[in-house]
Backbone bond lengths (Angstrom), bond angles and torsions (degrees), N, CA, C in turn:
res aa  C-N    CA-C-N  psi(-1)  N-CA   C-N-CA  omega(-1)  CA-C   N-CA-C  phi
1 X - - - 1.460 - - 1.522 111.32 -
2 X 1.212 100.45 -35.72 1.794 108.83 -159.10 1.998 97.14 -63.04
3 X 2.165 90.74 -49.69 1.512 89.36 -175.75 1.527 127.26 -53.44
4 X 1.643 102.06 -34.43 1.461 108.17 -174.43 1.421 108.83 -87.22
5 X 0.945 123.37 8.64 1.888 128.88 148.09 1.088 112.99 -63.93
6 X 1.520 125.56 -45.28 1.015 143.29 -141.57 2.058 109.69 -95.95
7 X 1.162 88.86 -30.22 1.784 113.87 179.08 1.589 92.00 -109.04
8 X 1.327 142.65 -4.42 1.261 123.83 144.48 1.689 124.29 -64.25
9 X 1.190 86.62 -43.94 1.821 97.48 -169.63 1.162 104.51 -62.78
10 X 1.704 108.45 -44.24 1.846 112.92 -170.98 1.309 116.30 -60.38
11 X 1.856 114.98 -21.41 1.317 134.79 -174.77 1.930 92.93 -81.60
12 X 0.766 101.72 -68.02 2.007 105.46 -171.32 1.718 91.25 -55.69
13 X 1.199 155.63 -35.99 1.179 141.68 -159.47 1.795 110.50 -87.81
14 X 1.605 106.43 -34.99 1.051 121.75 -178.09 1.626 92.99 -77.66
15 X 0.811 141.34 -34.29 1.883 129.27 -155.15 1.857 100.06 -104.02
16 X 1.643 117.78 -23.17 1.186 127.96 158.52 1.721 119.39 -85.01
17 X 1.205 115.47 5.70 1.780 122.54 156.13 1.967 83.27 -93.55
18 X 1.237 97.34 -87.33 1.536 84.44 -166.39 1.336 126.09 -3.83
19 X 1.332 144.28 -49.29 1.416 152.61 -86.20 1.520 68.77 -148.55
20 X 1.402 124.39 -76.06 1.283 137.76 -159.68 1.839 87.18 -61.82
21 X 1.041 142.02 -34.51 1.934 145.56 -167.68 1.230 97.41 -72.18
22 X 1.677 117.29 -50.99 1.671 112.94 -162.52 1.809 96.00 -95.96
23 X 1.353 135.44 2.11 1.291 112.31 162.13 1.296 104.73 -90.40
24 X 1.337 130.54 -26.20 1.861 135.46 160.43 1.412 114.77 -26.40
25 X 1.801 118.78 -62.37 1.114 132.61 -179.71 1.173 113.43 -58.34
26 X 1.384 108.44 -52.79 2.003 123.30 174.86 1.735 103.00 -31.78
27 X 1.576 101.37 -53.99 1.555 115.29 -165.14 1.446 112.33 -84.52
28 X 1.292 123.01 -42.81 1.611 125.20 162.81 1.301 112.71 -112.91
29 X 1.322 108.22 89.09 1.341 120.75 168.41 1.331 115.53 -85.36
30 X 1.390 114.64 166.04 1.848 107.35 -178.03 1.389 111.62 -62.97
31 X 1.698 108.67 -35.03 1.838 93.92 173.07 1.068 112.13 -71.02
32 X 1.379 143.03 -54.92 1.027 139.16 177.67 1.365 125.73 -34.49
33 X 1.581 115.80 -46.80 1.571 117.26 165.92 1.765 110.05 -75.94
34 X 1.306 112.86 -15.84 1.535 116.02 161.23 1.517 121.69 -47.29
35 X 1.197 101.35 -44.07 1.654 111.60 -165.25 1.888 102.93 -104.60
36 X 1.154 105.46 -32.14 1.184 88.59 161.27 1.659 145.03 -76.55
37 X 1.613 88.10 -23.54 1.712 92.39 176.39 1.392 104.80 -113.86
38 X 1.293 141.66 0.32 1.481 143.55 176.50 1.447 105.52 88.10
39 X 1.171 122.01 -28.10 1.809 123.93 175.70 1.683 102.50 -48.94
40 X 1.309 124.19 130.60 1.211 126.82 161.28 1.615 105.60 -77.34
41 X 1.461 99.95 149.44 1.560 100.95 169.54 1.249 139.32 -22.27
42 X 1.312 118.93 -66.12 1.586 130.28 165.30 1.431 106.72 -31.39
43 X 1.327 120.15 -80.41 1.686 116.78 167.06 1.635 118.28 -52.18
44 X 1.163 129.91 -16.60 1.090 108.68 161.70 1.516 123.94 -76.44
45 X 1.407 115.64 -23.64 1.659 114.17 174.29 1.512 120.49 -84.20
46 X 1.843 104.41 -14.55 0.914 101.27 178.06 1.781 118.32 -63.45
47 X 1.950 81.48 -71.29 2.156 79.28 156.69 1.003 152.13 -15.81
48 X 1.671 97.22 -42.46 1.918 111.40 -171.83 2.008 97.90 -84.50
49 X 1.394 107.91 2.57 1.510 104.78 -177.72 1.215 109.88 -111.64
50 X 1.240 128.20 -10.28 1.685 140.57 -151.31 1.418 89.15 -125.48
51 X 1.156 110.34 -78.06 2.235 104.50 -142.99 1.875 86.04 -108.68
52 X 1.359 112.26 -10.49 1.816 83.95 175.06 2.020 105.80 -156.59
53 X 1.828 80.49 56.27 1.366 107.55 135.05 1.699 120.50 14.60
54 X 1.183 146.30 74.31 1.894 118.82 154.40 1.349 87.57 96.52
55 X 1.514 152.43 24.01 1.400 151.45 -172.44 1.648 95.19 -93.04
56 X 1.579 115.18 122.48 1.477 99.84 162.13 1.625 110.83 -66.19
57 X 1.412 119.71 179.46 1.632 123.50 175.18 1.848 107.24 -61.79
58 X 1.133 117.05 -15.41 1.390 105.44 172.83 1.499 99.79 -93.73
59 X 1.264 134.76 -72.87 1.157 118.14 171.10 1.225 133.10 -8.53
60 X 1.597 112.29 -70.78 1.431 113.68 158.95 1.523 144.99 -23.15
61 X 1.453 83.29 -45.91 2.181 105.92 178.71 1.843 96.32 -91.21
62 X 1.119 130.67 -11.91 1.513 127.44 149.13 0.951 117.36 -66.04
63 X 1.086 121.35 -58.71 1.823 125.13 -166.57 1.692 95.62 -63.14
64 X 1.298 120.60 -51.62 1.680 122.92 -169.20 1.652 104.15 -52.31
65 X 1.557 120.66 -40.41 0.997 130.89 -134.48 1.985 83.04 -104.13
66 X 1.147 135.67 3.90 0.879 144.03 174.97 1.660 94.77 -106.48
67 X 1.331 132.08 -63.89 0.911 133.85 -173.62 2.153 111.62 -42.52
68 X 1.003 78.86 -22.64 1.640 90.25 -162.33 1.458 99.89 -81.31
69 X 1.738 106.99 -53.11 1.360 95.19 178.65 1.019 123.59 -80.30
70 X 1.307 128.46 -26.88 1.742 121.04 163.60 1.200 137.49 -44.08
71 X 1.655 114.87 -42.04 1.518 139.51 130.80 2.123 95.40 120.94
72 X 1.699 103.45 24.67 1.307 112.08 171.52 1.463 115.48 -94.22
73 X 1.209 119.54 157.56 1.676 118.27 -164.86 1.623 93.65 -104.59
74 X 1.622 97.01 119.50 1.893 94.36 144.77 1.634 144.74 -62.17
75 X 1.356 78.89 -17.69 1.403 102.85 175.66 1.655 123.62 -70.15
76 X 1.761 99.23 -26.49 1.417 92.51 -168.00 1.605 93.57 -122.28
77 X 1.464 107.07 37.02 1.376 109.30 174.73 1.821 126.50 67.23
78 X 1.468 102.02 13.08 1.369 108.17 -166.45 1.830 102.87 -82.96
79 X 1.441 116.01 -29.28 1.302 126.30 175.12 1.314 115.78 -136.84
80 X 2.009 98.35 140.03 1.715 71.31 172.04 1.718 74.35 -163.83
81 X 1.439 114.35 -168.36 1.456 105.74 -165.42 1.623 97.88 -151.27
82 X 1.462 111.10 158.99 1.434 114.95 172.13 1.632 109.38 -132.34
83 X 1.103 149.14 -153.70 1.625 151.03 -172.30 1.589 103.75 -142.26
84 X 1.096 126.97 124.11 1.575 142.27 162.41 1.584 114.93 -48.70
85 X 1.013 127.40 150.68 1.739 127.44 167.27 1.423 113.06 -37.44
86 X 1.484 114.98 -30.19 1.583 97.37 175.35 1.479 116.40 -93.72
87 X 1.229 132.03 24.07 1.708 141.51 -149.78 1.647 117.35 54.84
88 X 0.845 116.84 13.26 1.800 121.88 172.35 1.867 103.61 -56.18
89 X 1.087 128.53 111.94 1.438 117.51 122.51 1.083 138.88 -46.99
90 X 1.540 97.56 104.64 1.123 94.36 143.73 1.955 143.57 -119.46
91 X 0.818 119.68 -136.99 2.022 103.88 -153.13 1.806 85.05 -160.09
92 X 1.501 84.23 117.88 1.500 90.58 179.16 1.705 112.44 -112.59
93 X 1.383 122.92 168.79 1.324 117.38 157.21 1.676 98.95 -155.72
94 X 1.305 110.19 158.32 1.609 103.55 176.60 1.661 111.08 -111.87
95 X 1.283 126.36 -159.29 1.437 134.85 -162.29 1.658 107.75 -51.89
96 X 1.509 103.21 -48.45 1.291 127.74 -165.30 1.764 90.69 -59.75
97 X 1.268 123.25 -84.19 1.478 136.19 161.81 1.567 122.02 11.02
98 X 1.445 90.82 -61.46 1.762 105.01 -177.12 1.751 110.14 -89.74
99 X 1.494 97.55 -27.70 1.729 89.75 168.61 1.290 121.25 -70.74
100 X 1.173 115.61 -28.05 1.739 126.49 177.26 1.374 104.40 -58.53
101 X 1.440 114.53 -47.11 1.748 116.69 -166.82 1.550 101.97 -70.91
102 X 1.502 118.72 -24.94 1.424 120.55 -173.99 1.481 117.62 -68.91
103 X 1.626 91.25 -49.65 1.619 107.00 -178.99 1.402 103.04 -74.41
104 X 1.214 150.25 13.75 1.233 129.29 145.37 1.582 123.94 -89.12
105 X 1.778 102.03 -5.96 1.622 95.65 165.49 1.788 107.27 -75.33
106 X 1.285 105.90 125.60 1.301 97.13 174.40 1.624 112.04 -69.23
107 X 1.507 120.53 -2.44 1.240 115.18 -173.15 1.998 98.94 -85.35
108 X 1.390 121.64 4.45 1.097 101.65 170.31 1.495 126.51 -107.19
109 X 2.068 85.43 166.15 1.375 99.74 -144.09 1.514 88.77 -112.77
110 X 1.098 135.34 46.21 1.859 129.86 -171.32 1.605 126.89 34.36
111 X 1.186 116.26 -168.72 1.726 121.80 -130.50 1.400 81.70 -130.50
112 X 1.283 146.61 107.34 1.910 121.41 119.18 1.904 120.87 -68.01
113 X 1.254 108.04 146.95 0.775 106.17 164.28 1.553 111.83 172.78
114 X 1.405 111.42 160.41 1.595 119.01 -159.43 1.466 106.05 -149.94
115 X 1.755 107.01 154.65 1.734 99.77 179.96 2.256 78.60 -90.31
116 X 1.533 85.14 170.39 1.486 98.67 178.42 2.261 93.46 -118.00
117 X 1.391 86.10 138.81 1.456 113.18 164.60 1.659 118.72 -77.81
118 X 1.507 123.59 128.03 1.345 121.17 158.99 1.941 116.64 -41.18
119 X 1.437 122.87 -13.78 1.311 124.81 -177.38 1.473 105.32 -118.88
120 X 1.155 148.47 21.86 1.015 162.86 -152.33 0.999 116.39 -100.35
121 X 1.690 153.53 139.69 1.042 151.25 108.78 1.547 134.77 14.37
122 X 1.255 141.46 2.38 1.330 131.41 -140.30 1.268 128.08 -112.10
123 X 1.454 126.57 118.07 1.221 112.78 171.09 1.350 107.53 -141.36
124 X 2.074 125.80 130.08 1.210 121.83 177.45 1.599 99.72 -99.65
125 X 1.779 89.32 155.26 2.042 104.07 141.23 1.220 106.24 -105.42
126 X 1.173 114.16 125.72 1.537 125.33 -176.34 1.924 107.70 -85.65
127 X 1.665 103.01 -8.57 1.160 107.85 -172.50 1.376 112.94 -105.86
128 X 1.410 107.59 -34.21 1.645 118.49 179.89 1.740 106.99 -101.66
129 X 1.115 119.48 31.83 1.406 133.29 -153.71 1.509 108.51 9.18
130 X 1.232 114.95 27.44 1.894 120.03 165.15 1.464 124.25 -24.93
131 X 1.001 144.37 117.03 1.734 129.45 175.24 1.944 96.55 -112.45
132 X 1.414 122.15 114.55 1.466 99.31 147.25 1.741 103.25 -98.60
133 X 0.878 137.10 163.96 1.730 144.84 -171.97 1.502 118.37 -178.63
134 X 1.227 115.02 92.74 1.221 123.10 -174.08 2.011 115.69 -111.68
135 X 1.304 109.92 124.49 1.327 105.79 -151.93 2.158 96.55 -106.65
136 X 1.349 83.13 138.35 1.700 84.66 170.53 1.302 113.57 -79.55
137 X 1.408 108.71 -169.55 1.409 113.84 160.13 2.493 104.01 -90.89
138 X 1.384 75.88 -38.98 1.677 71.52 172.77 1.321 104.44 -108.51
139 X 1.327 118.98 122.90 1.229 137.11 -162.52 1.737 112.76 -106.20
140 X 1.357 92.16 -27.81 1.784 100.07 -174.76 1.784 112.49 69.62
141 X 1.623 110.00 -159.17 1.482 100.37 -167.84 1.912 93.31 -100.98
142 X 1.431 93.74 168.56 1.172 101.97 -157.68 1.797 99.73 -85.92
143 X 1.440 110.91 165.19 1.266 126.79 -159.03 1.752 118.65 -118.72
144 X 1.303 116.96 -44.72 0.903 149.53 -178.50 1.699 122.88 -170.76
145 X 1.189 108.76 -151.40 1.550 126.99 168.65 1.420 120.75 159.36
146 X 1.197 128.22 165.96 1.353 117.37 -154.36 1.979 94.55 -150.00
147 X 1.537 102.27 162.18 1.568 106.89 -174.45 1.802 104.05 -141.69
148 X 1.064 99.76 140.32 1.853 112.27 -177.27 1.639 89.49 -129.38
149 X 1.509 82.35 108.84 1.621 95.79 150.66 1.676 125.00 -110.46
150 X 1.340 117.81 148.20 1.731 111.71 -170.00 1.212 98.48 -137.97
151 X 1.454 97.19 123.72 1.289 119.83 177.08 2.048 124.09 -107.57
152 X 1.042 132.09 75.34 0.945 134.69 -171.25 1.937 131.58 2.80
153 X 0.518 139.63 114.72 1.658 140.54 -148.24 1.709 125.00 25.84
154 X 1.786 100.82 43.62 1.557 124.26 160.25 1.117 99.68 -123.76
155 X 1.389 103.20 162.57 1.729 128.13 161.28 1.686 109.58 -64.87
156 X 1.431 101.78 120.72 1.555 95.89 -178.94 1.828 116.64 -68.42
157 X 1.521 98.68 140.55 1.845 121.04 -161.29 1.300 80.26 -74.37
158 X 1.554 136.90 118.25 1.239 125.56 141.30 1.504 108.54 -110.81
159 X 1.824 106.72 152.02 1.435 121.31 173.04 1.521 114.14 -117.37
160 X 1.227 127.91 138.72 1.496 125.20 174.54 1.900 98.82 -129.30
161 X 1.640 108.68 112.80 1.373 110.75 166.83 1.361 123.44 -85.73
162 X 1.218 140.69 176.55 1.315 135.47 -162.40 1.693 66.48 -140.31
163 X 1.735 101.78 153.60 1.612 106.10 -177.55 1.027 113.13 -86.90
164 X 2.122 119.25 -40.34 1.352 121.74 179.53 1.207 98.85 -50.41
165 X 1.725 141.47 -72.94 0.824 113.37 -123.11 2.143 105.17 -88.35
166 X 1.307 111.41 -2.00 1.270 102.37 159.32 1.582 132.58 -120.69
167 X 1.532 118.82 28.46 1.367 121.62 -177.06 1.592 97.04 -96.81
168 X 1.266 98.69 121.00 1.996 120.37 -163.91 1.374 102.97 -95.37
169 X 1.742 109.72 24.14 1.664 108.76 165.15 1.991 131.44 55.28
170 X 1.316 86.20 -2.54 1.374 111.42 176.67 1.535 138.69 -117.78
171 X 1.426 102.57 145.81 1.916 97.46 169.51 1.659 118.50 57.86
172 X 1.185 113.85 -95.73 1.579 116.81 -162.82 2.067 85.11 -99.28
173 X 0.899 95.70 -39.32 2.050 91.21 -157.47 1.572 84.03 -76.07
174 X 1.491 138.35 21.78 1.251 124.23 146.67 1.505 99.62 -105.58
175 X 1.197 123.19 -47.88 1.327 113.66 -168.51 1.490 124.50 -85.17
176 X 1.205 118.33 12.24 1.447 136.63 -159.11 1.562 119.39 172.11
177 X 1.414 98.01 53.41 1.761 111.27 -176.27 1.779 106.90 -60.25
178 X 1.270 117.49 -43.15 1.234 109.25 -169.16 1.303 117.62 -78.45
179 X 1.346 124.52 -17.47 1.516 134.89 168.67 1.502 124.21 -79.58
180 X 1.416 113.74 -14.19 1.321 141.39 -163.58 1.616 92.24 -99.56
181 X 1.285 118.36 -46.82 1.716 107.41 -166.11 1.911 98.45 -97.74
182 X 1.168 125.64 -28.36 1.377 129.36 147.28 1.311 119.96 -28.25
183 X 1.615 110.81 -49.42 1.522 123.01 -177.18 1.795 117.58 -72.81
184 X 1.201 83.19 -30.70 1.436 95.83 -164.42 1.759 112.47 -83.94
185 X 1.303 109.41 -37.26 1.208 119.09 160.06 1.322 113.42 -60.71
186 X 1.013 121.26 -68.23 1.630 125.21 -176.83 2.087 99.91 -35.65
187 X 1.117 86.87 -66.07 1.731 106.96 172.45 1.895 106.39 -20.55
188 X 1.697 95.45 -63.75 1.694 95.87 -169.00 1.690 118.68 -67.64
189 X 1.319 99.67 -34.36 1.573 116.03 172.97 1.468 118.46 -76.74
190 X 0.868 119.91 -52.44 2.216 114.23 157.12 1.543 94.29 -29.87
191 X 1.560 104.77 -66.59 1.387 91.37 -155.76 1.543 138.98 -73.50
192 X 1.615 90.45 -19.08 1.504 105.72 162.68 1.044 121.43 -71.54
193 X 1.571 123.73 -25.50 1.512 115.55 179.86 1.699 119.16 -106.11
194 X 1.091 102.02 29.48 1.749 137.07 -166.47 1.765 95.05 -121.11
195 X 1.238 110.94 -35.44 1.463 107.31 167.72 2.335 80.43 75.87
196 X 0.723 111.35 42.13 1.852 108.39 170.25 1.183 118.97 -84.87
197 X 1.229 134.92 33.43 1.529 124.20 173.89 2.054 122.77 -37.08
198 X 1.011 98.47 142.06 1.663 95.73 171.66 1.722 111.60 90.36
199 X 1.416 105.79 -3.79 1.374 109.64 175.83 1.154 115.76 -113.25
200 X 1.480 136.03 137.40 1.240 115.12 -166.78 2.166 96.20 -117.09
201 X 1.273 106.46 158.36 1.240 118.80 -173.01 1.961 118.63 -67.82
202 X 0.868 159.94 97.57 1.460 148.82 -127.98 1.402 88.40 -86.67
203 X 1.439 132.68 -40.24 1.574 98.54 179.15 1.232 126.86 -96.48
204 X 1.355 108.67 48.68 1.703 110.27 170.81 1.264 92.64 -123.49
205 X 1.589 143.34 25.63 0.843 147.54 149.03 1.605 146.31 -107.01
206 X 1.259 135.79 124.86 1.254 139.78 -166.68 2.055 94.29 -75.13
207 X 1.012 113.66 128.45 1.890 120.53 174.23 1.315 94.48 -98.79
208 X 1.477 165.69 111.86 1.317 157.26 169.00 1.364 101.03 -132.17
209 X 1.729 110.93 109.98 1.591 112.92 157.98 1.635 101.60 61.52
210 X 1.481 118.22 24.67 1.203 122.41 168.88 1.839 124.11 79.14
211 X 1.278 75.26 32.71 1.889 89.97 -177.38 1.196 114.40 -149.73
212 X 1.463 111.69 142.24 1.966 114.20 -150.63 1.731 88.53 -103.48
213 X 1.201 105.69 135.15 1.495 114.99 162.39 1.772 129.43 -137.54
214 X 0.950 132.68 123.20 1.376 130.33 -176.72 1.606 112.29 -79.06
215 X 0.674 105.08 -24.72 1.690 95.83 166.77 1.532 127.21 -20.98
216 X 0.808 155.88 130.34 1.310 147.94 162.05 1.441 104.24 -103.44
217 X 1.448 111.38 123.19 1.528 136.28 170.58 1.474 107.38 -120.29
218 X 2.276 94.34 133.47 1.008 77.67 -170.86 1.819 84.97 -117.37
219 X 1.127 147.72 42.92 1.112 136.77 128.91 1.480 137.41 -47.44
220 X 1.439 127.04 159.03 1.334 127.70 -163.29 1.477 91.59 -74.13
221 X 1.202 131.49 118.12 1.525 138.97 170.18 1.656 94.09 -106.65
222 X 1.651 112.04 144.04 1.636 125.10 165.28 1.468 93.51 -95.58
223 X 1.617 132.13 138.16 1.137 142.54 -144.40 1.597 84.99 -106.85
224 X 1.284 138.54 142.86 1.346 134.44 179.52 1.397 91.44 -115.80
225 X 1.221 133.67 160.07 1.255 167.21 -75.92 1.908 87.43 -149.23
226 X 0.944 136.21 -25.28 1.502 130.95 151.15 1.415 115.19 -72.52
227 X 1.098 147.66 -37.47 1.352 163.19 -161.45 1.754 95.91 -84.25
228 X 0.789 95.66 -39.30 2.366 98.40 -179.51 1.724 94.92 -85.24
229 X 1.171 132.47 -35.25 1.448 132.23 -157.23 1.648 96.03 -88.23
230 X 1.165 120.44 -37.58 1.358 125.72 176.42 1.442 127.34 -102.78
231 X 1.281 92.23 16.80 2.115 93.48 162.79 1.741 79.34 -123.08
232 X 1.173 150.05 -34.80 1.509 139.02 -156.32 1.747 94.69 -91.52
233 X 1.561 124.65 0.65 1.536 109.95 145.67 1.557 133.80 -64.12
């Protein structure tokens, strides 16, 4: 009895998503997301198959409606989004993404920034945005790295990462650790001084089997075939 309670409910929950799916469609229909985002149909199904993946029709008209105000193209791969273990969207963009939004403040003033070596030279002010950084020829494995962005009559956004706590054991941050935490820094500081809320950075994220996770694992993971497609955006 208990089980077939149990495959009742799963039956009423599944046919009450439905219900809740086809009034979605009712409400974001392709014209409707036609006229609201300027994409004609064709590109709108294309999108919903490419950069936002498994999106119900509301989802979809979220993710666009992000796209719109950020003012990055799905089209040209600059944004695109995947869903967390609990179905959350979320809305990604990478280095490239947040530098674009920067360089349209004309008040900006560009980026230094470098990964730092365990043999390295280094010392920051995180307050006077100071860098001393002096590089060997043997540098050893990398440690962190840090990013200064300057924005014309603001306090310059600086970020300093520590590597443990964001090298995601995978893909490129095995084969290219020092370019990977370079990226990633640069990544947090664009976006903080971009003022980007609601977007999240693509390499502070795990892509696995088509689902975004922040976790950092540091076991030997084999990178599946989403994880290469979404650092090579």
């Amino acid at each position: 009895m208990a089980d077939e309670t149990r495959v009742q409910q799963l039956a009423r929950e599944r046919a009450e998503r439905q219900k809740e799916l086809q009034l979605e469609a009712q409400q974001f229909s392709l014209p409707a997301l036609a006229e609201m985002t300027g994409y004609n149909e064709q590109m709108l199904m294309v999108l919903q198959k490419s950069v936002a993946k498994n999106t119900s029709p509301a989802e979809f008209a979220y993710f666009l409606t992000v796209c719109k105000d950020s003012g990055l193209s799905p089209v040209n791969k600059e944004i695109w989004c995947y869903k967390d273990h609990q179905g959350n969207v979320i809305v990604f963009t990478g280095r490239d993404g947040f530098l674009k939004k920067n360089k349209q403040n004309p008040a900006y003033r560009g980026m230094k920034s470098s990964e730092v070596c365990e043999y390295d030279e280094f010392e920051i002010d995180m307050i006077s945005s100071e860098v001393k950084h002096k590089i060997s020829n043997n540098r050893g494995k990398p440690i962190g790295a840090y990013a200064i962005v300057s924005i014309e009559g603001q306090e310059d956004t600086i970020v300093y990462l520590d590597f443990a706590e964001f090298n995601l054991g995978q893909a490129k941050w095995k084969t290219a650790p020092k370019m990977m935490i370079k990226k990633c820094a640069q990544s947090h500081a664009l976006k903080e001084a971009a003022g980007m809320s609601g977007i999240q950075a693509e390499e502070s994220a795990h892509i696995r089997n088509g689902v975004a996770t922040f976790d950092v694992e540091h076991e030997e993971i084999k990178a599946p075939d989403s994880d290469k497609k979404a650092e090579e955006r």
